[in-house]
MARLUM-158750 format. One line per 5 residues: number of its first residue (from 1); their letters; for each residue x, y, z of N, C-alpha, C. Coordinates in steps of 0.02 Angstrom, whole numbers. Layout:
% MARLUM-158750
NUM) A) X,Y,Z,X,Y,Z,X,Y,Z | ...;
This chain:
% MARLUM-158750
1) XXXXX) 41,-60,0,0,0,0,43,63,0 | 88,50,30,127,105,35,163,132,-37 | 193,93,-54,210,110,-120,171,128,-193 | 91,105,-179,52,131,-232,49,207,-210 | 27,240,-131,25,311,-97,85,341,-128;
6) XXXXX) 157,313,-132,186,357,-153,198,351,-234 | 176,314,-287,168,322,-347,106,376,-345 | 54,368,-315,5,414,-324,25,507,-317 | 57,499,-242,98,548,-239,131,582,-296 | 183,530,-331,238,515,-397,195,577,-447;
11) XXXXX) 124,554,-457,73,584,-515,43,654,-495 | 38,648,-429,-1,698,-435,39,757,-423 | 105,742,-417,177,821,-407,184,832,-470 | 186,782,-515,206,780,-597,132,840,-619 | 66,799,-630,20,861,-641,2,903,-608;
16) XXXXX) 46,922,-539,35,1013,-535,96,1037,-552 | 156,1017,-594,204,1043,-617,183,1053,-694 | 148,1033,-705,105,1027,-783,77,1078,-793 | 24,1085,-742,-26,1130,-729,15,1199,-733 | 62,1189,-669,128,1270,-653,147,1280,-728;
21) XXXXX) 179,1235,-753,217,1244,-837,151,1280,-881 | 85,1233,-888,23,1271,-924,31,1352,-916 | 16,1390,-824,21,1458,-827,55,1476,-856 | 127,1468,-843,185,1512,-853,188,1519,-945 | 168,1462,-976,193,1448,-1042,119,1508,-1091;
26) XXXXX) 64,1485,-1029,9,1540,-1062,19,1615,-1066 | 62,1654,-980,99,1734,-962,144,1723,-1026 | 197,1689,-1052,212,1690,-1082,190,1706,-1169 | 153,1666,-1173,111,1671,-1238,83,1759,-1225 | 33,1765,-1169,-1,1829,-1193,79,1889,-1191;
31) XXXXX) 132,1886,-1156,174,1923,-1168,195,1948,-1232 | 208,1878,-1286,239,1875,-1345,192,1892,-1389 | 133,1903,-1369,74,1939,-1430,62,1991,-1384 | 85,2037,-1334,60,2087,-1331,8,2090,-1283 | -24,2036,-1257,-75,2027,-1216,-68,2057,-1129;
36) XXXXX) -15,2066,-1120,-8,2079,-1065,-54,2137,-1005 | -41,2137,-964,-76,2198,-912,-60,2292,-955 | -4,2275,-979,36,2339,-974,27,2372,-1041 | 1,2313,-1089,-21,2322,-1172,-88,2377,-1173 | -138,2354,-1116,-195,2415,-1117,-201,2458,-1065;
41) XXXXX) -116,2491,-1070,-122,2566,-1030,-109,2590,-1127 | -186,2634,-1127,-170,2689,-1187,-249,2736,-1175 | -243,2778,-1194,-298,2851,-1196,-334,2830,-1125 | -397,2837,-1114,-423,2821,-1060,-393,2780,-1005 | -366,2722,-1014,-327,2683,-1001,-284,2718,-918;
46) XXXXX) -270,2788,-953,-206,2820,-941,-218,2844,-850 | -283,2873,-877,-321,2896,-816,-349,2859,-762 | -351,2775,-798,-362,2736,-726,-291,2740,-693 | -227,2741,-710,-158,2739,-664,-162,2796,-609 | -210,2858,-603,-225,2884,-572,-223,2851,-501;
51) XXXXX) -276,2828,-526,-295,2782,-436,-225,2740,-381 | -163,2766,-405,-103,2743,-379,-65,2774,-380 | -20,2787,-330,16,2811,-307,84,2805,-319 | 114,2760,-352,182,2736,-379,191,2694,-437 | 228,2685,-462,247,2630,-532,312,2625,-510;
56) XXXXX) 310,2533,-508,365,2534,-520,367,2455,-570 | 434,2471,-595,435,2426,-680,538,2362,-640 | 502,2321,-607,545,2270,-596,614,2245,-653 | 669,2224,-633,698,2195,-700,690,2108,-714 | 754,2087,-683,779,2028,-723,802,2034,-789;
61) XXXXX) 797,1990,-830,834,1979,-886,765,2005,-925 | 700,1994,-891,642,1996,-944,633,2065,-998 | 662,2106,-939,645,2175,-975,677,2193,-1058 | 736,2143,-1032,790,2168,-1083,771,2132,-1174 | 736,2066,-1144,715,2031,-1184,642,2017,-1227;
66) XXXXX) 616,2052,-1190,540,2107,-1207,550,2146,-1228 | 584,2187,-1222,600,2268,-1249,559,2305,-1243 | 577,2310,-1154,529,2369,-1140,543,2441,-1151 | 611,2427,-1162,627,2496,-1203,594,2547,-1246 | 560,2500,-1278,525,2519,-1331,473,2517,-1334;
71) XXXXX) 445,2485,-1270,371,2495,-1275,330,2560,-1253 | 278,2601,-1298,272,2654,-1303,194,2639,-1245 | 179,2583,-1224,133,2575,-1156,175,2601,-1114 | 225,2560,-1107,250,2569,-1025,289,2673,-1034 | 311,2680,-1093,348,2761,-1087,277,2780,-1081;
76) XXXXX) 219,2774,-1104,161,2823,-1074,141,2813,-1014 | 169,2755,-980,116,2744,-892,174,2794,-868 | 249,2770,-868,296,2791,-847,314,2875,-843 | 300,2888,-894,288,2978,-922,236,3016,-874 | 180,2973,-876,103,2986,-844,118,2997,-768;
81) XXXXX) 139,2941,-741,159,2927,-650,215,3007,-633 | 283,3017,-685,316,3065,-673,300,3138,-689 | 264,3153,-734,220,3215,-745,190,3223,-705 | 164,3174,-663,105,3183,-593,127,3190,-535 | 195,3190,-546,248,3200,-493,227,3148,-449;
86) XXXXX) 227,3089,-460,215,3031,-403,286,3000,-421 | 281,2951,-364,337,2895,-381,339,2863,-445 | 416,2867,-476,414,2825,-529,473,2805,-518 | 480,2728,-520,530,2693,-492,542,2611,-547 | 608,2605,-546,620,2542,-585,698,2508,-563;
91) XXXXX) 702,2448,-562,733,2398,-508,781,2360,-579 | 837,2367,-568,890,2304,-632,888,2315,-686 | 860,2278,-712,846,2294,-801,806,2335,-812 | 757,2330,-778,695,2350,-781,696,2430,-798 | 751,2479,-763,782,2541,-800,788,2533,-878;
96) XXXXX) 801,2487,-897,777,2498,-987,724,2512,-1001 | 672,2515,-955,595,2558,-985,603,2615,-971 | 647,2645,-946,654,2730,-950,704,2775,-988 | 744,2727,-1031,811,2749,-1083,789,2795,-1133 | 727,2782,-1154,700,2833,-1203,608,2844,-1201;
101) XXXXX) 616,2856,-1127,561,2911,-1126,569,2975,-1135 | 532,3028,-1158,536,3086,-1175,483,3131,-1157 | 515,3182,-1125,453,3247,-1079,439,3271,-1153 | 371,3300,-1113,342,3359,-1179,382,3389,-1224 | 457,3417,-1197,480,3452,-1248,533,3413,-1276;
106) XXXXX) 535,3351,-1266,584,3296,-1338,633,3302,-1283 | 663,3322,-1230,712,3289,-1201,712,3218,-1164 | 749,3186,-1151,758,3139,-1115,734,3145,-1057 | 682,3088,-1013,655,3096,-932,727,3097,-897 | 778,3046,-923,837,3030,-867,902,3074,-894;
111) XXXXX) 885,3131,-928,962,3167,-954,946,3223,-867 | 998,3239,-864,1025,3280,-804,996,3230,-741 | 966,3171,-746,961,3140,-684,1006,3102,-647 | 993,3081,-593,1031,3026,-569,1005,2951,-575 | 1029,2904,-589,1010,2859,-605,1035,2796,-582;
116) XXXXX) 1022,2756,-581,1055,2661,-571,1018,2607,-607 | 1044,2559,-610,1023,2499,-650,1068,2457,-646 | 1057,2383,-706,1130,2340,-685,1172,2368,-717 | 1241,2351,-682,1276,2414,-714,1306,2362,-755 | 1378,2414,-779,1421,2367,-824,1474,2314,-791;
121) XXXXX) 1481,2356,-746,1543,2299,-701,1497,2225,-686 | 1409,2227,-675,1396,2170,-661,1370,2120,-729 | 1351,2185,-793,1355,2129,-854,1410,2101,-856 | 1485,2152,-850,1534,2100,-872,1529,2039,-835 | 1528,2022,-770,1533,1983,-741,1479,1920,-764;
126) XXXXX) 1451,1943,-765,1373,1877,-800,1394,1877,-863 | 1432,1918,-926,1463,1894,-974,1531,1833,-951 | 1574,1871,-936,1615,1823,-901,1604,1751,-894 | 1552,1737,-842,1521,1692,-798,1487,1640,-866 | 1465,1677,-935,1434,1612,-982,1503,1610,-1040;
131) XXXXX) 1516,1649,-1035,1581,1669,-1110,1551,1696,-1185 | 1519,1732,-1143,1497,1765,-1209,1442,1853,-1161 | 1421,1886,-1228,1392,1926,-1217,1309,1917,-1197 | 1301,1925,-1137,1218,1903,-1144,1156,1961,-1148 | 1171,2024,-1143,1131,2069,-1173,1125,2113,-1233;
136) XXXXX) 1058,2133,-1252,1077,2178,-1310,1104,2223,-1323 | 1119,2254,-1250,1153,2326,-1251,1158,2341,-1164 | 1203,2369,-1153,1194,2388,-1089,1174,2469,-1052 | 1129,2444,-1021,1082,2507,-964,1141,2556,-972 | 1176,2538,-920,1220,2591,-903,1251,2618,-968;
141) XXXXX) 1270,2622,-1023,1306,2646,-1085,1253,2685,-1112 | 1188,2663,-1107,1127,2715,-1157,1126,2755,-1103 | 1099,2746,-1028,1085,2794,-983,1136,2850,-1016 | 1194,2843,-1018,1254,2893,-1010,1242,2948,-1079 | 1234,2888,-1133,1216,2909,-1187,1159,2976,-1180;
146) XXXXX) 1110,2970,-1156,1034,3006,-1150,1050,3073,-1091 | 1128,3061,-1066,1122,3110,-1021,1099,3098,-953 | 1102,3029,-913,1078,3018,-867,1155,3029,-844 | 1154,3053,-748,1196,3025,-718,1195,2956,-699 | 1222,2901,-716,1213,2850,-702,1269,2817,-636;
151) XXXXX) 1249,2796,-582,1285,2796,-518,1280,2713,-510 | 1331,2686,-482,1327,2625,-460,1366,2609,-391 | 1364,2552,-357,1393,2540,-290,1468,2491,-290 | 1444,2474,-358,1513,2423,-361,1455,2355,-378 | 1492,2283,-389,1459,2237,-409,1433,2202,-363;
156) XXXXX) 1361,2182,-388,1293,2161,-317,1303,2192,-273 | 1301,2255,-245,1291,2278,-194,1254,2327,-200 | 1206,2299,-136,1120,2336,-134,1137,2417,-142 | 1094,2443,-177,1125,2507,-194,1032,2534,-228 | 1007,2607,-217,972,2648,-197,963,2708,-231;
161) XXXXX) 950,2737,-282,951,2818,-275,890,2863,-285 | 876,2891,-269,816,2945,-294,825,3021,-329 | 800,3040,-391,831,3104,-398,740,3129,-413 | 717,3179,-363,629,3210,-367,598,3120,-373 | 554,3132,-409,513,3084,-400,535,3015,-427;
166) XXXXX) 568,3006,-463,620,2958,-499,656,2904,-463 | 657,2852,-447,707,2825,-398,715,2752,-443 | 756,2725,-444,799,2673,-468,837,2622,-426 | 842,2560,-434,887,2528,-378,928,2490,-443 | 991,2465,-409,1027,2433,-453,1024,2373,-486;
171) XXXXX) 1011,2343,-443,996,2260,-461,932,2210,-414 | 952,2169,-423,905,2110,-355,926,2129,-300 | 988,2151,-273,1004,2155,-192,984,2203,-187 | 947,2262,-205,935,2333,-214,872,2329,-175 | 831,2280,-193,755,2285,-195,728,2318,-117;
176) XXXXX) 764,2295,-65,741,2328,4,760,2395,-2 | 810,2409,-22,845,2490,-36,807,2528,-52 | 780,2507,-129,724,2544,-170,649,2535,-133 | 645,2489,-95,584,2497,-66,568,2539,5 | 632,2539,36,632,2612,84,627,2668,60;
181) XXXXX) 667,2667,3,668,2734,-25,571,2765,-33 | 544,2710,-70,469,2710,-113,449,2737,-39 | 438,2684,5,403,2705,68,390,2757,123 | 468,2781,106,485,2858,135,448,2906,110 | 456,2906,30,420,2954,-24,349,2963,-16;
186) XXX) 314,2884,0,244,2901,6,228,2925,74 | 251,2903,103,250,2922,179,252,3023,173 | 291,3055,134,297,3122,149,227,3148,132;
């Protein structure tokens, strides 16, 4: 008996790993067509982000590989939250959704700012680490490009900045950093 309980067991870890793989492979799917949460911020859209108090746009590798750079949803939530002078905040990669946003008058949101993201000392190192190049371009080189001050702590180390409503953290170890920072802000 015992050994059929744990074949049964055996089946039923296998189909909720099935099930887990189904979600992720479906977020996935609506990502790669566009389906996402972030696809229907446009015109009206704009004015429900109202009802909140902060944005903030996470990294990982995803951002870089989405190209949120370029997505003209997220530069309008992102544009929208900082025109309203609320928190606008983004964590690792995830600073590639603010490389080429642009205020009303065609400048850059992050030229004369201060800024962070992953930097370069920690791509090299994750280049390094596979032997080869693993991003399309790096944060820190466009930031600089666009006129951002771009600041870092050195490699993985939790690191923080805010310049007005704008705040940025560097990487994954950042995330408590950037979230005192957020909390302070709303708190004023």
């Amino acid at each position: 008996m015992a050994l059929e309980q744990k074949r049964h067991r055996v089946y039923q870890e296998r189909d909720e790993r099935a099930v887990r793989l189904g979600e992720v492979e479906g977020a996935l799917e609506r990502l790669r067509t566009g389906g996402g949460v972030s696809q229907r911020v446009a015109g009206d859209r704009l004015q429900q982000l109202d009802a909140f108090d902060a944005l903030l746009i996470c990294g990982g590798q995803g951002p870089m590989f989405q190209d949120f750079r370029h997505r003209d949803d997220l530069k309008k939530a992102l544009l929208h939250f900082y025109l309203a002078r609320k928190v606008t905040a983004t964590l690792c990669h995830g600073t590639s959704a603010l490389l080429d946003v642009r205020l009303p008058d065609g400048t850059y949101l992050i030229d004369s700012k201060t800024i962070t993201g992953f930097a370069n000392v920690e791509e090299d190192f994750a280049d390094a680490a596979v032997g080869r190049q693993m991003m399309p371009f790096r944060i820190e080189d466009a930031a600089q490009e666009r006129g951002a001050n771009f600041v870092q702590a050195g490699r993985f180390k939790a690191f923080a900045v805010r310049d007005g409503n704008l705040f940025t953290g560097q990487q994954q170890y950042s995330g408590r950093k950037l979230a005192e920072l957020i909390i302070a802000a709303l708190g004023d």
